[in-house]
N, C-alpha and C positions, 0 to 999 in steps of 0.2 A: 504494500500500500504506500502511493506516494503522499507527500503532504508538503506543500507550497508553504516559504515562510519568507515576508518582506525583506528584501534586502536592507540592509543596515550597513550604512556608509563606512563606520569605524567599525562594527565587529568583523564584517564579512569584506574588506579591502582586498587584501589577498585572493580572497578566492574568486570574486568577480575579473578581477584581473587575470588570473590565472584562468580561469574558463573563456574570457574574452579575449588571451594572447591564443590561445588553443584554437577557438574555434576559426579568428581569421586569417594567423598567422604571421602577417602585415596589418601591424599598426596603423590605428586611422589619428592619427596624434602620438603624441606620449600619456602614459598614465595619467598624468594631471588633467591634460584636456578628456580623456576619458570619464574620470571621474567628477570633473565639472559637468562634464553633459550628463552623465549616469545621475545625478544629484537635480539637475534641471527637469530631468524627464520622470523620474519618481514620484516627483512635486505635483507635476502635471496628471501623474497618470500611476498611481498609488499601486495598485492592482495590476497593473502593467507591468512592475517590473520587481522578478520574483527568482529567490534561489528554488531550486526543488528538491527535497528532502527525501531518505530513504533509509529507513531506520538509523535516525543521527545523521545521517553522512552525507554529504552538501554533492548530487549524483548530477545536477544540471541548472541551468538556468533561462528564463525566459525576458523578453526584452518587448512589449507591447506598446503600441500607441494607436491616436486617431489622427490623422494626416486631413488637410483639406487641398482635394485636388480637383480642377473645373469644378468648383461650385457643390462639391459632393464630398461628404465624408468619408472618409477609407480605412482600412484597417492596416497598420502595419506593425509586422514581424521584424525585428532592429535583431534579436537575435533569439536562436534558439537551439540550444546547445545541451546536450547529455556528454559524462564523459566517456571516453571511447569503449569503457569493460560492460557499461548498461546500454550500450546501442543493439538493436535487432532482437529484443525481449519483450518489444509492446509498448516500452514505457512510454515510448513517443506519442503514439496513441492518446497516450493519458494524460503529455504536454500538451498535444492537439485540442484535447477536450478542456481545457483549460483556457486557450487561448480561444475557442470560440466562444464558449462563455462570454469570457471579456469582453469582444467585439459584440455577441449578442447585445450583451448592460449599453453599449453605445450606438446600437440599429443602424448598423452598418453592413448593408448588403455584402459585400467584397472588402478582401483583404491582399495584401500582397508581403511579396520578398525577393530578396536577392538572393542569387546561389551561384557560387561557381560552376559551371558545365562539366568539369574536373571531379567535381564531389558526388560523384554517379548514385551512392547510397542515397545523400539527402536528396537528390534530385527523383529517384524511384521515390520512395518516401511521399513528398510531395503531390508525388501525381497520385499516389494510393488514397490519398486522402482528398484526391478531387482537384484539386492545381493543379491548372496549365500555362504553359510558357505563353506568354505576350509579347515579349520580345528580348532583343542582346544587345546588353551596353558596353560601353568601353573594350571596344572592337571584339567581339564574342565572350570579355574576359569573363563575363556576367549575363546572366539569364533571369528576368524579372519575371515572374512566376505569381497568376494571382488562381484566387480560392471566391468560391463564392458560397455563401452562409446558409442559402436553400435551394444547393443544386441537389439532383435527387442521389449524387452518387456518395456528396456529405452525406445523407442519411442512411446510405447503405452502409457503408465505413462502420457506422456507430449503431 
């Protein structure tokens, strides 16, 4: 059984980091600008942005928001990361379920993310749960991948 617990700036440093160098690799800043924005977006969106727990043990993390794009609310995926020994057990599943939720609380049709085209598992993943690719940014590096909240094949998933 997983259980989701607010991230906390000074207890959980470390690990938000360490899950955030992991999951992209390349740094989008340094930790400080990191952790300025991670503290901005909390603020914003409480619920949004969350370790995930598994008996004690800090197994993943998710990184939620509501975006406004043409005139429309959006849901977006900033990050969402397990570590590499609880991947391909379900639990994503149960990330998933989590994050729709979220986006449900703010009635928002569609959701989106970025993924690298390289990262095949989370890209399978993705489309298991109903995202599809939209299109490829920064010359193919990137594959923006959106979901939407009551397509029929989210309901089969779950």
């Amino acid at each position: 059984m997983l259980t989701f617990e607010a991230i906390d700036i000074m207890k959980h440093q470390a690990k938000v980091i360490t899950f955030r160098k992991d999951s992209f690799r390349v740094g989008f800043g340094d930790e400080e600008d990191y952790l300025r924005w991670l503290e901005e977006k909390k603020h914003a969106f409480p619920a949004g942005f969350m370790l995930v727990c598994e008996n004690d043990d800090y197994i993943g993390q998710l990184e939620l928001s509501i975006k406004e794009y043409n005139g429309e609310s959006l849901g977006y995926i900033h990050l969402f990361y397990l570590v590499p020994e609880k991947r391909g057990q379900g639990k994503g599943l149960e990330l998933y379920q989590y994050a729709k939720q979220f986006f449900l609380q703010y009635k928002v049709a569609s959701y989106e993310l970025r993924v690298s085209p390289s990262n095949t598992a989370a890209v399978n993943f993705y489309r298991k749960i109903g995202m599809e690719p939209i299109k490829t940014e920064l010359d193919g590096k990137v594959i923006r991948m959106r979901g939407m909240l009551s397509s029929t094949k989210d309901n089969e998933i779950l």
